[in-house]
MARKOL-792382 format. One record per residue (C-alpha): residue in one letter; x, z, y. Coordinates in pm, whole numbers. Each point is the difference from the previous one (the first is absolute). Example, Ala and Ser with C-alpha at 12.3 -4.5 7.8 and 13.67 -1.06 7.14 Angstrom:
# residues 2
  residu      px      pz      py
       A    1230     780    -450
       S     137     -66     344
# end
This chain:
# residues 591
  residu      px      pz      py
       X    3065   -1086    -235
       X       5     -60     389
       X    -219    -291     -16
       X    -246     176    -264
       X     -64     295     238
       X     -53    -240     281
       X    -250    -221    -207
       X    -192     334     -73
       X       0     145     324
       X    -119    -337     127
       X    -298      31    -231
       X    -118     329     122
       X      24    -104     387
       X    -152    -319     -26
       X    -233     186    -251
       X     -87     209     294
       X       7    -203     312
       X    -238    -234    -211
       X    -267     261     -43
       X      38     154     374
       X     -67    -368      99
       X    -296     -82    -211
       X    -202     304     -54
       X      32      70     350
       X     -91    -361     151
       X    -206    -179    -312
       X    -139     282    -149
       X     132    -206    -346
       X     -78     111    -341
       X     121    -140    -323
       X    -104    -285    -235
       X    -247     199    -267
       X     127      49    -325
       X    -202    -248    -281
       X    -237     116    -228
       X      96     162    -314
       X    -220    -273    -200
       X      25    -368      14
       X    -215    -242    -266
       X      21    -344     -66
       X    -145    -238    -261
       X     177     118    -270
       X     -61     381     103
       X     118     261     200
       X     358     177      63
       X      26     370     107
       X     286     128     174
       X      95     355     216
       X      97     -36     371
       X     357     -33    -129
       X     -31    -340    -188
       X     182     113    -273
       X    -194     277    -310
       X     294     217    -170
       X      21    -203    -321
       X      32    -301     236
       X    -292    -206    -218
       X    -287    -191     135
       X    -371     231      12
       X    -285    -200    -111
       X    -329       7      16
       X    -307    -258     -81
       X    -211      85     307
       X     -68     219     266
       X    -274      88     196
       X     -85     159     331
       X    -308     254       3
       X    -125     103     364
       X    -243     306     -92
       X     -29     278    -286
       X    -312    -244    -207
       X     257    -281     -19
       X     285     227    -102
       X    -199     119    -284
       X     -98    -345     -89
       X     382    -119     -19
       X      39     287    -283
       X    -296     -70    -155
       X     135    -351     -63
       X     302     119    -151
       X    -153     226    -209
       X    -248    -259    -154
       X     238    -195     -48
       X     259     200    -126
       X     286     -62     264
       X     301     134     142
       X     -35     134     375
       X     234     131     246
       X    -113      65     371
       X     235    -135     271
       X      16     122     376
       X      67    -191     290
       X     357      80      25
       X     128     109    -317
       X     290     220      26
       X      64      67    -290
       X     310     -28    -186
       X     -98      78    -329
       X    -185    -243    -212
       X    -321     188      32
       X    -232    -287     127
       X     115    -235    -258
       X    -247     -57    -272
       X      15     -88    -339
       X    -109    -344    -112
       X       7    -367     125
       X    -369      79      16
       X      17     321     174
       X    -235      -5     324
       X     133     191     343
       X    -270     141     240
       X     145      42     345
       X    -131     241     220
       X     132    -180     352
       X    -366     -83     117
       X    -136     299    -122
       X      87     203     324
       X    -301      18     194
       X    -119     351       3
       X     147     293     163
       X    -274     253      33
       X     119     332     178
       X    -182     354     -16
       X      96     215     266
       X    -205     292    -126
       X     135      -2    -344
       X     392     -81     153
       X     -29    -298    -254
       X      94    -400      61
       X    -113    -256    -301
       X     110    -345     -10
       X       1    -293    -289
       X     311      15    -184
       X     143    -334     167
       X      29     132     356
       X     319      32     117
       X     164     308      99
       X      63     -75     378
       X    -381    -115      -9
       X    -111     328    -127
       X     241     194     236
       X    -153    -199     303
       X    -343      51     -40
       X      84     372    -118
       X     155      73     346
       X    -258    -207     167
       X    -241     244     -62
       X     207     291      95
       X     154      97    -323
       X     288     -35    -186
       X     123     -68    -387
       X     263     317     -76
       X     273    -216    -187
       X      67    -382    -107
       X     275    -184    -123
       X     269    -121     230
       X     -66    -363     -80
       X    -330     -89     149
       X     -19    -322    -242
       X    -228      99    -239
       X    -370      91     -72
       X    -176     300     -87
       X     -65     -58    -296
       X     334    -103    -119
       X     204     241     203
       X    -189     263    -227
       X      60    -117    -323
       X     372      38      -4
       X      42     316     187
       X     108    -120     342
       X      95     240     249
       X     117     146     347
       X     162     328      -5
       X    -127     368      46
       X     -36     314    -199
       X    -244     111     237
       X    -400      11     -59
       X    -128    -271    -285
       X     393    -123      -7
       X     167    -375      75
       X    -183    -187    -286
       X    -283    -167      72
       X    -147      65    -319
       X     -13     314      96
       X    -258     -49     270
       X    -240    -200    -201
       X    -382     197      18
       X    -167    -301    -232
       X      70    -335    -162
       X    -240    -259    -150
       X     152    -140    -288
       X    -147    -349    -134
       X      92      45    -390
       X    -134    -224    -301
       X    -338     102    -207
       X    -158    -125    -261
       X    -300    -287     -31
       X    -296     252      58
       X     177     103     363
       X      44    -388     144
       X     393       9    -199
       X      95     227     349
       X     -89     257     211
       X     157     224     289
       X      98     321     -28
       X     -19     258     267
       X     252     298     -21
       X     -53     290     287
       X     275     265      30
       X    -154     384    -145
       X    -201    -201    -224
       X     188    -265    -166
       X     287     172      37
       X     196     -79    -362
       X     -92    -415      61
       X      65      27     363
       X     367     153    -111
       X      59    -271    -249
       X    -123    -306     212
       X     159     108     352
       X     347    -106    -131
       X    -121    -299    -239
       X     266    -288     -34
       X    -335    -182       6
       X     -18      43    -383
       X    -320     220      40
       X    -225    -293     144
       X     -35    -122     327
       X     -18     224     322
       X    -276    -126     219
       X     -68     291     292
       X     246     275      89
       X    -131     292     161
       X     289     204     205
       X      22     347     199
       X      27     -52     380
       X      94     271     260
       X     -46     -11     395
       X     230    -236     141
       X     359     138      84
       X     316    -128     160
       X     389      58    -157
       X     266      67     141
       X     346    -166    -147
       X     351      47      60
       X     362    -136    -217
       X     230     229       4
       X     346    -201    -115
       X     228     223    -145
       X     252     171    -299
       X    -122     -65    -332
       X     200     369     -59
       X    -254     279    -140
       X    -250    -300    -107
       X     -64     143    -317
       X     -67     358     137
       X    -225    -129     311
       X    -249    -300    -155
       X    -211     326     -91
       X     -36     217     295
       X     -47    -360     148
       X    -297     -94    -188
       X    -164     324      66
       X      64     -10     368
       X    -121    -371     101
       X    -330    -108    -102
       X      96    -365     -21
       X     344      41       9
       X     247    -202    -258
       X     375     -53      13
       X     221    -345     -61
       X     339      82    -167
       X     232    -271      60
       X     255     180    -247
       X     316    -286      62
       X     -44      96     352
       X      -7     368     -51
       X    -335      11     199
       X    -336     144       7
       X    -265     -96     250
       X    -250     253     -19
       X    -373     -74     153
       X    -160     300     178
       X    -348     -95     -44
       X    -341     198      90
       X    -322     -32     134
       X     -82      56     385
       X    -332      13     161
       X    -214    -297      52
       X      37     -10     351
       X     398     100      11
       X     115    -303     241
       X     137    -305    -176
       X     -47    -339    -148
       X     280     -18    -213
       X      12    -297    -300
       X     170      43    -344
       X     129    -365     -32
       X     288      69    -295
       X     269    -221      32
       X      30     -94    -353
       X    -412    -115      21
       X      70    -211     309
       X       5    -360      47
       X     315    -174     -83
       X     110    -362     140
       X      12    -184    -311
       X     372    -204      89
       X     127     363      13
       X    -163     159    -290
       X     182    -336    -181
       X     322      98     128
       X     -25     360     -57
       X     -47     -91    -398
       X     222    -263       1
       X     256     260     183
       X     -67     258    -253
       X      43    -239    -288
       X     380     -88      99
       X      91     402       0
       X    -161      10    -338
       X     151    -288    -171
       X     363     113     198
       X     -21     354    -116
       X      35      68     401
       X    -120     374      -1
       X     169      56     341
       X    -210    -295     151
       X    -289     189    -166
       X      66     338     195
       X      59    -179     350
       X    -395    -103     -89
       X     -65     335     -53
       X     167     137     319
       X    -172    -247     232
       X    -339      20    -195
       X      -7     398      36
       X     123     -38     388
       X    -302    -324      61
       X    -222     251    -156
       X      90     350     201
       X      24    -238     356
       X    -374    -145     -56
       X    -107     337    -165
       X     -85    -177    -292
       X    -289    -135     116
       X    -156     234     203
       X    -159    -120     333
       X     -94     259     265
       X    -272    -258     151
       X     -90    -223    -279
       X     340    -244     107
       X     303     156      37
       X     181     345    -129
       X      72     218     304
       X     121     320    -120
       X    -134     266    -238
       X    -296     128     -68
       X    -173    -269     -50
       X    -385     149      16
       X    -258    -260    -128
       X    -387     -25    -175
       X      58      91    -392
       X     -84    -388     -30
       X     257    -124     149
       X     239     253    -155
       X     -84     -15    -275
       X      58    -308    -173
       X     153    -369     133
       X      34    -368    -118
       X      57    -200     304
       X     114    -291    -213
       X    -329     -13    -214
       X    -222    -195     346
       X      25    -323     107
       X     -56    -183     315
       X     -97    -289     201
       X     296     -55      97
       X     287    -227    -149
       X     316     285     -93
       X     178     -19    -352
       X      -4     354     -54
       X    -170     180    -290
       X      94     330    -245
       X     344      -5    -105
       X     -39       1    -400
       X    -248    -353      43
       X     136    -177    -286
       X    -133    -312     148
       X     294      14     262
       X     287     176    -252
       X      75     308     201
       X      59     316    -106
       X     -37      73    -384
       X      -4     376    -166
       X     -69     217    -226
       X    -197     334      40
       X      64     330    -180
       X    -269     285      76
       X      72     314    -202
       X    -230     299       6
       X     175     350     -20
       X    -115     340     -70
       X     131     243     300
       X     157     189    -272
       X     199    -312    -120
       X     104    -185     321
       X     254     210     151
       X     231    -113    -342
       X     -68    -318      39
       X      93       0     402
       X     349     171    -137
       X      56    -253    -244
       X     -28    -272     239
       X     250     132     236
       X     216      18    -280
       X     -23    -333     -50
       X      55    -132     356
       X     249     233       9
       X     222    -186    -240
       X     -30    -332     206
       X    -201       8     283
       X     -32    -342      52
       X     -96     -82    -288
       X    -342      90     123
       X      -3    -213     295
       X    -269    -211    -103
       X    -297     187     -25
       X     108     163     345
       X     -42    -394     109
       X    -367      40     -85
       X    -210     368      61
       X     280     207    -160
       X    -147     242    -172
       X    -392     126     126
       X     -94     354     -71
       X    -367      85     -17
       X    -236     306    -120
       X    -329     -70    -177
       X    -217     311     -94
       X    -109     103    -376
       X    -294    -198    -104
       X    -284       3    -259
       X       2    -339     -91
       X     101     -65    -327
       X     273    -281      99
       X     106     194     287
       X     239     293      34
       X    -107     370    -115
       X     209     167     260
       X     134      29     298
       X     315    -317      33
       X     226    -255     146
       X      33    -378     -14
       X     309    -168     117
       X      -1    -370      25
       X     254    -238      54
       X      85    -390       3
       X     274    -226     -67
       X     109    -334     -72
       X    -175    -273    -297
       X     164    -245     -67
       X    -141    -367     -33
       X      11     -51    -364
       X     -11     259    -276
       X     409     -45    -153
       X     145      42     343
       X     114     362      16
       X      12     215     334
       X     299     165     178
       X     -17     350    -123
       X    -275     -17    -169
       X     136     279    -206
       X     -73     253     257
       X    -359    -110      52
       X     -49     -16    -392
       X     184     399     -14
       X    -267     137     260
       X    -288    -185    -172
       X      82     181    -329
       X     133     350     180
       X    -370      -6     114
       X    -223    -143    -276
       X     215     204    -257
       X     211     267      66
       X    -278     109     261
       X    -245     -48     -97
       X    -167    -239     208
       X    -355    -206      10
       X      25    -317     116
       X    -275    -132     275
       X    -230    -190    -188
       X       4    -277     284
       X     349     -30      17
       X     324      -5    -243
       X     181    -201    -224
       X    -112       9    -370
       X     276     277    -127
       X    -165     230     279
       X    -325      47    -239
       X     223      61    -329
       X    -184     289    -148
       X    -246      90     318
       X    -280      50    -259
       X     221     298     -88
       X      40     117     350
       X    -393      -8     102
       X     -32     305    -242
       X    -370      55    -217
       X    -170    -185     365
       X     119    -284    -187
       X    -268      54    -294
       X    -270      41     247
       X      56    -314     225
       X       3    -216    -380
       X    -336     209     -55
       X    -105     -89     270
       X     110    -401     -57
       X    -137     -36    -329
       X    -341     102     148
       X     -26    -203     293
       X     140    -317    -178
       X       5      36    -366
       X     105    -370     -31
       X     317      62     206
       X    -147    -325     232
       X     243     128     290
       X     300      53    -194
       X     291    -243     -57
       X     293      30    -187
       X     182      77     355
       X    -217     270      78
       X      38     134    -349
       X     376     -16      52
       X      14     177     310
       X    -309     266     -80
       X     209     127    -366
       X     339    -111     141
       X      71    -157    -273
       X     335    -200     -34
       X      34    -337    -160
       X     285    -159    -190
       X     321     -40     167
       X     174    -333      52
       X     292    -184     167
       X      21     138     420
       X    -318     182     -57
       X     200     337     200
       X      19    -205     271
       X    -388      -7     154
       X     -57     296    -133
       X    -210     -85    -314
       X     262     214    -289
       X     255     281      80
       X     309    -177    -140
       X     154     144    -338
       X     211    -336     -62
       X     216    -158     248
       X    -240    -346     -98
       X    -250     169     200
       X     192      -7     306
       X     198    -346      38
       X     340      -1    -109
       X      92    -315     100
       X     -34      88     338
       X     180     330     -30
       X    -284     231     -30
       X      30     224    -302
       X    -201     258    -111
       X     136     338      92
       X     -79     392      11
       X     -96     147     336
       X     270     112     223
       X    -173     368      52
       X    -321     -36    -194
       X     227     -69    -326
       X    -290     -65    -216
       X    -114    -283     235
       X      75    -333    -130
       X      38    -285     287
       X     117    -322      74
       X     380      47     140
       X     238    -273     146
       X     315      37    -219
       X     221    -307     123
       X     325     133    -213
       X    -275     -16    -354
       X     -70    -373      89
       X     416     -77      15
       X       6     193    -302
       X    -263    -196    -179
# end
């Protein structure tokens, strides 16, 4: 135990001195991720930044190509249309964890947008910024603030582009004005959608907000089943600074405070670490443009990580798993939470280091981070901590969407939970804990019709399919406490494959009218695979041997668990009508 702690301490002090050193003398940045595409002779292979799809199969495609303005965009679907193929678009980063840019077909043809990313046309007069759907979001932010204005929300992860960031919903957080979804401050899209022989077999639809309005709701959150997005037109405001602050503190009264919270703090979000019995809530709001300060957002979870450490991190994190050491797992926690509250998680007062609180900066730089995502000239093995070309870190995601109504219950029933065994929720305090955030009611038809709140959180994957996780139990009771008993939507960008069980349900008749809208724009379903089908209707597919344990079946036989390493199939320990995967070492003696 002695010799774990020191090992982890270790980490986070070498972990430290190693970025004081560097960022301050070299300036160093990490090793870029690799594209999501790579093609050879036989075809081409399409992966998301984690190296690994849910289902764990190979994505295949017959071709791709790159299109650099709107005319060859168009062209690419007009191909595929003539010739009656299979099309899914792919970004330049492709974040996704869901199989939504997998197409059907070994002849299936991807069109990437990466080059298409040239124009970013800005119209002060009409508070309006356009840009080609494969700019990037820290391009668009830069030029945005370059000429004085600023972009009202993003993401928190700057690695992705416009036009994909969009299509599944990503979002900051804020109740306040248009709201934390993106989607929500989209004035126009241009859509490139197939046509028939007498229109060139394409053309490019142009959808403006107050006169489009029932396409524009439909094709702001797409899944990129609708067509292609080529141009994305967004609401700007005059440029504005934030000003941030963590407050570490008791978790007590969580449940009666997210609320009052989310009212009070424009950005403001909290991260419940419930084995730790801790909430860290971010006061948030804007401040003047020329309030003094230069402060960066630089999250540490986004930040460059030396690769040798990343390595032993995993490799560290494997031996508590396959020991069943959930006491090694909460010394993680501790030190992770501590690492986190000494470097103010990121924060930097000056653009380097994290002086004390508040940290004022540009809405930029606040914003949004992904440190890891640039490379440089210089010779460091350092790069994002999930590259699977280096084995690090390796997770799953759960994003649930709650009504305000619904989320205090679900809040309760966790702390029921942890209350049982606190540590047996170590592990996904290891990783963000549990993130908080408030996204406004929206009108598109994939997006939320009221006011809500999204929690996130992370923990361990294992490296192959049959090996079960330490407590995965826990994870597997929340997942269900949310998606069932409350009621939940899942992200569309996020999630296992139980987290869409029965989400055409949950979208209500706005459902109908985004299929309307789908069997108009491509009657041929050309941008649909039989992933997106399955995470669009939610539909769930035969069960099989282990399939509880990546999430792809809710166990209802212990076969779907793995019995022959002592996982058994098992009600939930305060959601009773939960079924999850449960370690029950007396059941294997007994069998």
């Amino acid at each position: 135990m002695m010799r774990y702690c020191s090992h982890t301490l270790l980490y986070f002090s070498f972990l430290s001195f190693f970025f004081f050193f560097f960022f301050t003398i070299w300036t160093v940045q990490s090793v870029p991720p690799q594209p999501p595409v790579r093609c050879d002779q036989t075809g081409c292979t399409v992966f998301n930044a984690y190296g690994t799809w849910p289902d764990r199969k190979t994505c295949r495609a017959a071709n791709v190509t790159y299109p650099t303005t709107e005319d060859e965009l168009r062209k690419a679907v007009a191909y595929a249309a003539e010739h009656h193929l299979k099309v899914k678009t792919v970004t330049r980063f492709s974040h996704t964890i869901p199989k939504l840019a997998c197409p059907s077909g070994s002849d299936a043809m991807l069109i990437s947008t990466s080059k298409y990313n040239s124009v970013i046309e800005i119209e002060p007069d009409r508070l309006t910024v356009t840009a080609d759907s494969g700019v990037s979001l820290r391009e668009l932010i830069d030029k945005v603030e370059g000429a004085g204005f600023s972009i009202g929300t993003s993401p928190y992860w700057e690695g992705v582009s416009i036009g994909g960031l969009i299509s599944t919903g990503s979002h900051g957080s804020s109740w306040s004005g248009r709201g934390g979804s993106v989607h929500d401050h989209v004035v126009g899209i241009s859509l490139v959608v197939p046509a028939n022989s007498s229109e060139g077999f394409a053309k490019v639809v142009k959808l403006e907000e107050g006169r489009d309005d029932k396409l524009l709701d439909a094709v702001k959150v797409s899944l990129g089943v609708l067509g292609v997005i080529s141009k994305v037109k967004l609401s700007i405001e005059k440029a504005f600074k934030r000003s941030m602050t963590y407050n570490f503190t008791s978790d007590v009264a969580l449940e009666d405070i997210f609320m009052e919270h989310g009212k009070k703090f424009e950005f403001g979000d909290i991260t419940w670490y419930p084995s730790r019995k801790t909430a860290v809530y971010r006061y948030d709001i804007r401040s003047p443009a020329n309030v003094s300060g230069n402060g960066v957002n630089d999250f540490t979870g986004f930040q460059s990580n030396p690769i040798l450490i990343s390595k032993g991190v995993r490799a560290l994190e494997k031996a508590l798993e396959s020991s069943k050491n959930e006491k090694g797992k909460c010394t993680t926690a501790d030190t992770t939470l501590a690492y986190k509250k000494l470097t103010g998680n990121g924060l930097k007062n000056n653009g380097l280091l994290f002086t004390g609180y508040p940290v004022i900066g540009r809405q930029g730089k606040i914003q949004t981070s992904g440190s890891c995502l640039y490379s440089s000239s210089i010779r460091i093995d350092v790069a994002c901590a999930w590259d699977p070309r280096y084995n690090g870190l390796s997770f799953y995601e759960t994003t649930a969407i709650f009504t305000v109504a619904r989320f205090r219950g679900f809040l309760l029933d966790v702390k029921k939970l942890r209350d049982l065994e606190p540590e047996r929720l170590c592990g996904i305090d290891i990783y963000n804990g549990i993130l908080i955030r408030f996204i406004k009611g929206s009108n598109a038809y994939l997006g939320q019709t009221e006011d809500s709140v999204v929690v996130d959180f992370n923990y361990y994957r294992a490296d192959d399919e049959l090996t079960p996780r330490l407590n995965e139990d826990m994870m597997e009771e929340m997942e269900q406490m949310a998606f069932v008993k409350h009621g939940a939507k899942p992200h569309w960008g996020k999630n296992r494959k139980v987290g869409f069980f029965g989400v055409k349900q949950k979208c209500g008749p706005n459902f109908d009218k985004f299929l309307e809208v789908k069997n108009k724009l491509d009657p041929t379903k050309m941008f649909s695979s039989e992933w997106s089908d399955e995470i669009l209707f939610g539909r769930e597919g035969p069960k099989y041997d282990g399939c509880a344990l990546e999430g792809n079946c809710v166990c209802s036989e212990d076969r779907h668990c793995i019995p022959s390493k002592g996982y058994f199939c098992r009600q939930g320990l305060v959601y009773t009508q939960a079924r999850v995967c449960r370690y029950s070492p007396a059941q294997v003696l007994m069998t």
